[in-house]
Legacy VTK file of the C-alpha trace (Angstrom):
# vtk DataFile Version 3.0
C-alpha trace
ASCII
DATASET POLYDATA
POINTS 103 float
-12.372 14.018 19.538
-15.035 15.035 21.392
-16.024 17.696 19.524
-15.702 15.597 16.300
-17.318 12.493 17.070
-19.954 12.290 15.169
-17.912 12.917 11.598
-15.182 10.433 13.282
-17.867 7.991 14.186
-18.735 7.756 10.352
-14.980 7.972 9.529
-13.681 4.905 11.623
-17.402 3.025 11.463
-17.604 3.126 15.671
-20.382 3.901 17.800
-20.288 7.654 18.560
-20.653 6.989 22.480
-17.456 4.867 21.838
-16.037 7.825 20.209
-16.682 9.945 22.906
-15.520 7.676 25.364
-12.026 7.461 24.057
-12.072 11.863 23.374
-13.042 11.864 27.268
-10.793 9.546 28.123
-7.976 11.254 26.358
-9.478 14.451 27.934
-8.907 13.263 31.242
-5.628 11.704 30.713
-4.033 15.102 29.822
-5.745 17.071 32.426
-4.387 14.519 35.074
-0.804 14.356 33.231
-0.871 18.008 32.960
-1.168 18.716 36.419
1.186 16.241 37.478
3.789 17.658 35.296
2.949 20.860 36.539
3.646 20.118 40.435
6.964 20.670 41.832
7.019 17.432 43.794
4.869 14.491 42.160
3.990 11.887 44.488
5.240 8.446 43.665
2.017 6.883 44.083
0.641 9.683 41.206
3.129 8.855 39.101
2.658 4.994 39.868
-0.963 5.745 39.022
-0.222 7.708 35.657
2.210 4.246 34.634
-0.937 2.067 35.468
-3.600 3.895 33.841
-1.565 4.036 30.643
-0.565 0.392 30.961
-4.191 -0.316 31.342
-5.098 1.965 28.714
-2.887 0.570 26.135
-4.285 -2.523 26.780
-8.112 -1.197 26.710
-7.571 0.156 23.177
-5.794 -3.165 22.020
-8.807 -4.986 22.765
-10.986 -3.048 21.051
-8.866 -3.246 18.325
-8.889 -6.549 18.445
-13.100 -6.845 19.184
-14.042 -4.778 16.462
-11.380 -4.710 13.376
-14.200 -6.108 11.538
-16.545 -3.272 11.736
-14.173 -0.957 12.100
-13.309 0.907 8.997
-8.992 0.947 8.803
-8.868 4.343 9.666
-10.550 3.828 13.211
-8.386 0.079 13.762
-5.343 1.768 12.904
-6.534 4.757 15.362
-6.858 2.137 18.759
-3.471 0.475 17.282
-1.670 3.827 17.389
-3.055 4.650 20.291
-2.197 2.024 22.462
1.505 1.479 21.113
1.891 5.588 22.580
0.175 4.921 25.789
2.190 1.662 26.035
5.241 3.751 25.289
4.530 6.562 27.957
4.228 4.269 30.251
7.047 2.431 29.727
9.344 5.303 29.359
8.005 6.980 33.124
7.996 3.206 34.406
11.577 3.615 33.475
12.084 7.695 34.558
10.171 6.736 37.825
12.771 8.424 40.117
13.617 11.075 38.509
10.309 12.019 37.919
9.082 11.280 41.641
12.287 11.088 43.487
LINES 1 104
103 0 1 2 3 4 5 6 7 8 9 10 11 12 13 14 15 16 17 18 19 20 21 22 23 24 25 26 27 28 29 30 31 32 33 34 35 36 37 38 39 40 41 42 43 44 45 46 47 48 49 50 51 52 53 54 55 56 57 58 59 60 61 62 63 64 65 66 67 68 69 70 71 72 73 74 75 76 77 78 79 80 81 82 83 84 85 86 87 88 89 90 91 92 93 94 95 96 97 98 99 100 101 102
């Protein structure tokens, strides 16, 4: 995304610094996941963290949704839709996974 925000900008009809917000957000968010996956013992708060940030996340990308459907082309609504139902979903599913995955 980050690489491509200027052609997505046009495509979903968003400002390009929102663009590039969401590509470093999503940037971050793997990195972070990543590493956590990576570690032979995850903390419970990092995990706990991971579950909130997506939670919040989802919710972030629902607004905006929400805020700017109308200048949003489809493409880029449907984009923040998706996007937040799969965040919601990860963090539902290690909400649920929580002590296996940080025992």
């Amino acid at each position: 995304m980050l690489l491509a925000r200027t052609a997505l900008s046009r495509w979903y009809q968003l400002p390009v610094t929102l663009i590039g917000l969401l590509g470093a957000v999503n940037l971050g968010y793997a990195s972070g996941s990543f590493m956590l996956a990576r570690a032979r013992r995850r903390p419970r708060w990092a995990l706990l963290t991971l579950v909130a940030a997506n939670a919040g996340w989802a919710a972030v990308c629902l607004l905006l949704a929400l805020t700017l459907h109308r200048q949003a082309s489809r493409l880029g609504t449907t984009h923040l839709v998706v996007e937040a139902g799969f965040v919601a979903t990860l963090a539902a599913i290690e909400w649920r996974q929580r002590r296996i995955l940080a025992p």
